[in-house]
N, C-alpha and C positions, 0 to 999 in steps of 0.2 A: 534621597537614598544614595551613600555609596554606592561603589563599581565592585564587585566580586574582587574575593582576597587573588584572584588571580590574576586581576588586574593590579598592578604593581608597580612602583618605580621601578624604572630600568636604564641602563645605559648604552641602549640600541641604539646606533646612528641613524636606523630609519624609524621614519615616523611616518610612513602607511606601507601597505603592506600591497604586493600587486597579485591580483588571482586571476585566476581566468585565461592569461595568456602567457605562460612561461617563455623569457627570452631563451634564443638559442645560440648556447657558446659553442663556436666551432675552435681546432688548432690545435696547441700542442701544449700548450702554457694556459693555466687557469687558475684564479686568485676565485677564493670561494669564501666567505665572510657568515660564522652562525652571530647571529644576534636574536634578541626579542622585538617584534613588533604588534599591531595591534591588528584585528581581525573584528568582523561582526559576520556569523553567519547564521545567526537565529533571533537576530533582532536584540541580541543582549553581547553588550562588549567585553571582549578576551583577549589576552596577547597567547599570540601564537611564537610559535620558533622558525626560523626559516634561514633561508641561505640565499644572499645579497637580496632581502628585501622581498623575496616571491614563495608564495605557495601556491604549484607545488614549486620548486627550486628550481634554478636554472635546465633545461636539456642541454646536453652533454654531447657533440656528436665530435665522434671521431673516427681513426681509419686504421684499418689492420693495416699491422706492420708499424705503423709508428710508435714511438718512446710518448708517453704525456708525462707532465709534470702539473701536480695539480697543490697548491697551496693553502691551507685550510686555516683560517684564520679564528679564534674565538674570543668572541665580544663577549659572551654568556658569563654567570659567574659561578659556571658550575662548569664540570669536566663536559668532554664533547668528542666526537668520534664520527668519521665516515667509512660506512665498508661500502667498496663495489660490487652488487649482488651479481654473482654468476660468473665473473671477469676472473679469469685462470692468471693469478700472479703469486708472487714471493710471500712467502706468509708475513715478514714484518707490513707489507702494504695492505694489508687483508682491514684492518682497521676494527678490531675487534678489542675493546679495551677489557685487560687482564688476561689476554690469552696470546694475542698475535704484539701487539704496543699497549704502553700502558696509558694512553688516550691523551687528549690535547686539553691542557691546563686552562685555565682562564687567563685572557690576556696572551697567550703563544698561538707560534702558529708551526702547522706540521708539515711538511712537505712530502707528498707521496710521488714516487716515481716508478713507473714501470711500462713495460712493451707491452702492446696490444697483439694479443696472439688470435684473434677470434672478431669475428663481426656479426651483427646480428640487434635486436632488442634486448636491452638491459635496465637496468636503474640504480639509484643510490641510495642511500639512507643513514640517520645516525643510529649505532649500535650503542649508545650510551641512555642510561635512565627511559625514560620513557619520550624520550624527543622525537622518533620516527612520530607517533601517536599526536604530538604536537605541531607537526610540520617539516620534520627535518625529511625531505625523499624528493628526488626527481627523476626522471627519467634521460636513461643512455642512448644511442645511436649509433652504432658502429656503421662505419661502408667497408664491405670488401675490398680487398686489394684490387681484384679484377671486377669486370661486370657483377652486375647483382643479377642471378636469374629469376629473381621474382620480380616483374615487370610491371611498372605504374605508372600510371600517368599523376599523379598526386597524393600523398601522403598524410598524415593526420597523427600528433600519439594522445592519446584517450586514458590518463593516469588516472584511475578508480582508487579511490580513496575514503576515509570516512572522521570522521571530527565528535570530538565531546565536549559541551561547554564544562564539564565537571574537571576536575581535576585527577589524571588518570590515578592515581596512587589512592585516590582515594573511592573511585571506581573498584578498585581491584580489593582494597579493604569491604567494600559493600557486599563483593561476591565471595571470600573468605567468612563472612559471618550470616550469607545465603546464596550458594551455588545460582537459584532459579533467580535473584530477586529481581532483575530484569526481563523475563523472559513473561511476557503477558497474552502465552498461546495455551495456558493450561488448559487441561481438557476441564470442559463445562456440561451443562447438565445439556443444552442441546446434543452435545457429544455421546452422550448418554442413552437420549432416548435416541439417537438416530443407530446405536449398537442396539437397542433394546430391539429395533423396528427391522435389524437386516439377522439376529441372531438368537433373542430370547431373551428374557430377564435376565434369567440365569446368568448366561453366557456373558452379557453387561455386567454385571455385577461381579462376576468371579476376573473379568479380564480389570474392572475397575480396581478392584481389589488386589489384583499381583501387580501393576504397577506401585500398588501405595504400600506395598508393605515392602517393596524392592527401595523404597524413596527414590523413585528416581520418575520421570515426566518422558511419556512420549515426544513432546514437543521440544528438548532439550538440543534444538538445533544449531544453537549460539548463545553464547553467554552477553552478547552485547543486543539489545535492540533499538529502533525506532524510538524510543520512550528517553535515550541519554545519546543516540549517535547521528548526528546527520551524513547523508551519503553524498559525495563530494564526486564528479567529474571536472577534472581537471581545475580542481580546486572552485567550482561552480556548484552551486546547491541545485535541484531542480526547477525553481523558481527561477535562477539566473538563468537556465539554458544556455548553457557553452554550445557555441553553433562552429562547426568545421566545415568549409566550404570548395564549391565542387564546380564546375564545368558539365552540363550535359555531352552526355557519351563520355563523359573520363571512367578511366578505371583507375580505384582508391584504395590506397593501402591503409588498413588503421591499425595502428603499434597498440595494443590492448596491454595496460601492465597492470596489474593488482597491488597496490602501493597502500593497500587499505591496512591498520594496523589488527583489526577483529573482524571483519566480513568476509565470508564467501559470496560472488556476486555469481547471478547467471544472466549471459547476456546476451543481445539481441536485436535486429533491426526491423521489425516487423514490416513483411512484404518484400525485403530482402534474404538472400541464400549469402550464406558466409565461408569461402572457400579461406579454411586455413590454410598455409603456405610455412607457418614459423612457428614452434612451442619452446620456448627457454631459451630464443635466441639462435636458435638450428633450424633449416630447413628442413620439413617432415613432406611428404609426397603429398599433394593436395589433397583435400577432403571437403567435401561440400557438407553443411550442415546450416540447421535454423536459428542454431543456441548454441553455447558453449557456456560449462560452470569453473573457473578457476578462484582458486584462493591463494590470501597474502602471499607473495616471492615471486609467484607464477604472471609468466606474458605469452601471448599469443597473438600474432601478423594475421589481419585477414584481407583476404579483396573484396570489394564488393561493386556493384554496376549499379552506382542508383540511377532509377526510374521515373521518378518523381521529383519535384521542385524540395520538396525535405522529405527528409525519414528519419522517426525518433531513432537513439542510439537509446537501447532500454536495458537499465541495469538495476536487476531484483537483487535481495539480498533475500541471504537462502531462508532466511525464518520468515521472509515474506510480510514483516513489518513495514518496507519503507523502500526507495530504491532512489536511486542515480540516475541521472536520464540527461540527452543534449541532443543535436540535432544535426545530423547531415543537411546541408542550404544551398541552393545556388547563389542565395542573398542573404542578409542579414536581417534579423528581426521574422523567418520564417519558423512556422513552427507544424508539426504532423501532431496527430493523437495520439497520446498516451495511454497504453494498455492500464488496466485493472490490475492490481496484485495478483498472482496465481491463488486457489488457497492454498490453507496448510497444509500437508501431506504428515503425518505420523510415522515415528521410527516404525519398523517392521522385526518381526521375530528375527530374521535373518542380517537387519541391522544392529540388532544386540546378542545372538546364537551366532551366528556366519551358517557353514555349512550345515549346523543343527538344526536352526532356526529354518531356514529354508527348507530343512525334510521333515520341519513341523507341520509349515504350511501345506506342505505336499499333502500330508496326511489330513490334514483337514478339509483341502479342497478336492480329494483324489485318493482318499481311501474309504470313506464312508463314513469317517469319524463326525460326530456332531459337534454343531459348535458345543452344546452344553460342554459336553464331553472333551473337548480340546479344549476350551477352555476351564474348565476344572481342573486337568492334568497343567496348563501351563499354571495355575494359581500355586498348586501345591510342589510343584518342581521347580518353576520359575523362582519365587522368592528365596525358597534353598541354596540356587544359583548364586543368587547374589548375597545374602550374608552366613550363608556357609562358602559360600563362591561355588563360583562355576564348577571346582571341583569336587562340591559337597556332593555332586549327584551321580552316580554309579554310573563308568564309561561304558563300562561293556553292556549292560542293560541297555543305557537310551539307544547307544549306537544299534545295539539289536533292534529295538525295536523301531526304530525308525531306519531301519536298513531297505525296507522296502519302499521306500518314498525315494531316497539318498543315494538307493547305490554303493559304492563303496566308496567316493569322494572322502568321505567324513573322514574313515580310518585312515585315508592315505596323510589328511593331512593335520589330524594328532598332533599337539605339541603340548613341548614341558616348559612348565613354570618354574621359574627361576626362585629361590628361598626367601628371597627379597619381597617378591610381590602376595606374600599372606604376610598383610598389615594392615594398620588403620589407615593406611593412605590409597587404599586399593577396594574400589567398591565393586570390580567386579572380572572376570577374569572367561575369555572364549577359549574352548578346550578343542572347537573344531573349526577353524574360520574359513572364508569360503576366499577363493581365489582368483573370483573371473576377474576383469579388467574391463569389460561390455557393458556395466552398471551405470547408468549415469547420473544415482544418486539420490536421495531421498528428496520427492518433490517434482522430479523430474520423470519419475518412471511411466509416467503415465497424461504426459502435458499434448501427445499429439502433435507433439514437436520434434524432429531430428535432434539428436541431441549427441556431441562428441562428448566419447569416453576416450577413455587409454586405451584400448584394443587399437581404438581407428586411426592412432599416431603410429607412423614411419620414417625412422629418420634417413633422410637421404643418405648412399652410401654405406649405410650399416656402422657396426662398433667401429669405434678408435683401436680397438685394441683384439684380436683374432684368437687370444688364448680365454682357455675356459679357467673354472675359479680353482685355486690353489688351494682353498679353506672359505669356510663359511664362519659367518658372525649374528645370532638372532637374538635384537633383540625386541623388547615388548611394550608400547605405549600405554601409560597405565594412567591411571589418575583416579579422582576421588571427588563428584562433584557436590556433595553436602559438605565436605571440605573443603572445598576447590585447589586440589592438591592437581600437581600434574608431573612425571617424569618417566624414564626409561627404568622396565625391571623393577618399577617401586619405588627408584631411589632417586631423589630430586638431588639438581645441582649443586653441589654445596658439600653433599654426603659423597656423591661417586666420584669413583677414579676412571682415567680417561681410558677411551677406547685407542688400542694399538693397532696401527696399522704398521709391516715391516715394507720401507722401501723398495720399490719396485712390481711387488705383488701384484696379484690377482685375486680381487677377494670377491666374495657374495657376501650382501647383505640381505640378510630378510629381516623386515621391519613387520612385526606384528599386531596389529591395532585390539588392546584388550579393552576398549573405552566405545561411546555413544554417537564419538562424535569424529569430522573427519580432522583429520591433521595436515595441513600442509608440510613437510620432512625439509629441512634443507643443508645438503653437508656444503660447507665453504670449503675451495679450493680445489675441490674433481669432481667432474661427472659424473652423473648416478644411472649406468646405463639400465634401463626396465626391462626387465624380463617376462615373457610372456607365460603364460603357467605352461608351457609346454617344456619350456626354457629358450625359447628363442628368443634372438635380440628382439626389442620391440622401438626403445625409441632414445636418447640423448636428455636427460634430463637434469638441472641443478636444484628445481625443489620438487616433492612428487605429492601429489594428496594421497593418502590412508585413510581408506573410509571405517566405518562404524564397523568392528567383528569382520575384517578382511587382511588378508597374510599379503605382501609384496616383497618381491625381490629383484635386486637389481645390482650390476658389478661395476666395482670400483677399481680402476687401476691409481694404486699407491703411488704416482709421478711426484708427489708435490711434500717434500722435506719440511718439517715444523710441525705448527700447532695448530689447532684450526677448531674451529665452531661448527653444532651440528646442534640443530632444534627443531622446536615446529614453530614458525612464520605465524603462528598468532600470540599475537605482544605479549598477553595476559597469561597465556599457557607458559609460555619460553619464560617469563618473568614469576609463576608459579612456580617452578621446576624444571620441565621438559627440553632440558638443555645438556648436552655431552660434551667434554673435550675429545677431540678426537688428535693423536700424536704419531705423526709418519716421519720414522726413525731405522 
């Protein structure tokens, strides 16, 4: 039997491919080489993409204040592109091909140069085709100028990743011609009787019944699963156990980056507390916690004191198909126990309503209403929602009547739909979303675990910038998942025009999630400082998650002249649609 059509001639100069231990290039000067090599990480052979030979790609460390010159060579015979995720520079170096350069030809090579104004956790990746997804990403390391006041005795970076022997384009056509066809958490008849057994027939039947006529799947956590992705720690499958090793009595710092192209991971040392110290590369005021859930773009520094001879490093993914895992060691070949999957958790009224949704449940759990009965109303109201939209359904009535669960939250935080989002690419649209930032997410709310949210980040020192916002900008995350349409206001990349920002400003963005699922946000070029719903500063951020039916906002000072890119960090969305130019002029 042949080798998969993706197995290919190629004119790679390497012929194996190294995983598991990324060389680390230090200085100032770096020749960086993309070619095709060959990979086995499910027992069936694939060539993968990579840079000089490694997946993931070389680490990258370098030092605020210095100039790098980095040289990007392609062997490939297809276009190719590096952007620096997070790194504050000139927009021609940004490496966004059709926006910032028009990206590096087959056979050339590009030279990127610029000052490192920031130190901290970063990464790299290609912005071209689907090549991050294939292999193109490594991981950065800035050292401060002065001391680092986050103190270690040893370090570690822990690149979370995820791999398809499929070919992604043709992934992405699978879920164009069925949103769900990967997703094998549908609810089942045990699911069924176990609502029949906490709520009535009824109440089973009429909640089964407004998901199916909504089309849309409680379980619609990820578009990718366990069934086409394997989960990749530092380019090591859980079988291989990538092991990072330690010193009894050291204190360990571990660089966590989400370099995954379709996973949300939640993660975790079992038996160990994980004092964050770093989110996006800024130091945030410690927080001790047991988990942490970040998606694609997103890094986070932790300490930890292990105690033991190993401790799994355990990385779930959020649909709780399949996970990542490696092992803290004092030696090699040691290994700790491996937790169980969590189970599933199901979206919630209030992760598909926001604020409505939540003074639904209120009413149900806390005004006397019966399930029958809430559930009946959510059958005939709910499906209206969604293909009359959200807006089908009388504001002033629900807000009435659900005013005594809600409060007045709801009315306060009312928004308008833009004329774009009633279409066929819009399946569904929150009229009141909810705002906390203390959620820590579907699956998680109830694990018994500490679990950092966004509330519990602080960044050291407060904003970059002391004035408040000048003008505000909102806009809506929409998408379409029978479709699998994805973009901002309705209107996918291709169709919109770019977002203006005037040099120098002070803007507010609020980003408003009308869709199921969470987003990773990420503007290239400035900080996206978060706003607390109070409006205080909360924290330093260059990509943010948007959860299911939640409003966020956060301020952007306009420093950075050009062009620049703005999407959501999962491949398949951004490469759907969910993609803006943004133009600071």
């Amino acid at each position: 039997m042949g080798l998969s059509p993706l197995v290919k001639a190629t004119e790679s100069r390497f012929d194996a491919t190294t995983t598991g231990s990324a060389k680390v290039l230090s200085g100032t000067e770096f020749l960086l080489e993309i070619a095709e090599s060959p990979v086995n990480f499910t027992g069936s052979p694939r060539v993968a993409t990579t840079i000089n030979g490694s997946l993931p790609a070389p680490t990258l460390r370098w030092r605020e204040g210095d100039t790098v010159t980095i040289r990007v060579k392609n062997r490939l015979k297809e276009d190719t592109s590096i952007h620096w995720h997070g790194i504050i520079l000139p927009f021609e170096m940004d490496g966004v091909p059709g926006i910032s350069f028009p990206g590096i030809k087959p056979g050339e090579t590009f030279t990127y140069r610029f000052k490192i104004e920031q130190s901290g956790t970063y990464w790299y990746h290609s912005h071209s085709g689907m090549q991050e997804a294939t292999g193109v990403y490594g991981a950065i390391i800035i050292d401060p100028l002065h001391s680092d006041p986050i103190k270690a005795d040893r370090e570690h970076v822990v690149l979370l990743s995820d791999w398809t022997d499929e070919d992604p384009m043709r992934v992405l056509a699978k879920l164009k011609m069925q949103g769900d066809f990967y997703n094998y958490n549908q609810p089942t008849a045990v699911d069924f009787f176990r609502d029949v057994s906490e709520g009535g027939l009824k109440a089973a039947v009429d909640k089964r019944k407004m998901w199916n006529e909504m089309r849309m799947s409680p379980t619609d956590l990820a578009d990718l699963s366990a069934d086409v992705l394997t989960y990749l720690m530092n380019g090591t499958t859980p079988a291989g156990n990538w092991t990072g090793l330690f010193r009894p009595g050291e204190r360990v710092r571990l660089r966590f980056i989400n370099g995954a192209a379709n996973t949300f991971y939640d993660v975790r040392i079992p038996g160990l507390q994980l004092t964050v110290v770093q989110a996006d590369g800024v130091n945030v005021e410690p927080v001790t916690v047991d988990e942490f859930r970040f998606g694609p773009g997103e890094t986070y520094d932790v300490l930890v004191h292990p105690k033991d001879d190993a401790h799994t490093i355990y990385a779930q993914a959020m649909d709780r198909t399949g996970y990542a895992r490696g092992t803290l060691a004092t030696h090699a070949g040691l290994e700790a126990p491996v937790p169980a999957l969590d189970p599933v958790e199901w979206l919630t009224m209030a992760d598909m309503m926001g604020a409505m949704g939540g003074g639904m449940a209120g009413m149900s759990h806390g005004s006397g209403m019966s399930h029958g009965a809430m559930a009946s109303m959510d059958h005939g109201s709910m499906a209206r929602m969604n293909h009359g939209s959200l807006h089908g359904m009388n504001h002033a009535g629900m807000a009435g009547m659900i005013h005594g669960a809600m409060g007045s939250t709801a009315a306060s935080t009312q928004v308008r739909h833009a004329k774009t989002e009633y279409g066929s690419s819009i399946d569904m649209r929150v009229d009141m979303p909810r705002t906390n930032l203390d959620d820590p997410g579907v699956g998680l709310r109830h694990s018994g675990r500490r679990v950092l949210t966004l509330a519990d980040l602080h960044t050291v020192g407060g904003p970059m910038d002391p004035r408040g916002a000048e003008r505000e900008i909102e806009l809506h995350l929409t998408g379409n998942m029978e479709r699998y349409t994805w973009s901002f206001d309705g209107v996918e990349f291709g169709k919109s025009t770019p977002v203006h920002f005037r040099y120098g400003e002070r803007v507010r963005v609020i980003l408003h999630n009308d869709t199921m699922m969470t987003h990773p946000m990420h503007l290239h070029g400035m900080w996206s400082e978060l706003e607390a719903p109070d409006g205080q500063f909360q924290a330093r951020r260059h990509t943010i998650p948007v959860q299911p039916a939640q409003r966020i906002s956060f301020l952007v000072t306009a420093d950075a002249l050009g062009r620049w890119a703005w999407h959501c960090h999962l491949m398949l969305h951004m490469d759907a649609g969910m993609f803006r130019e943004v133009v600071v002029a």
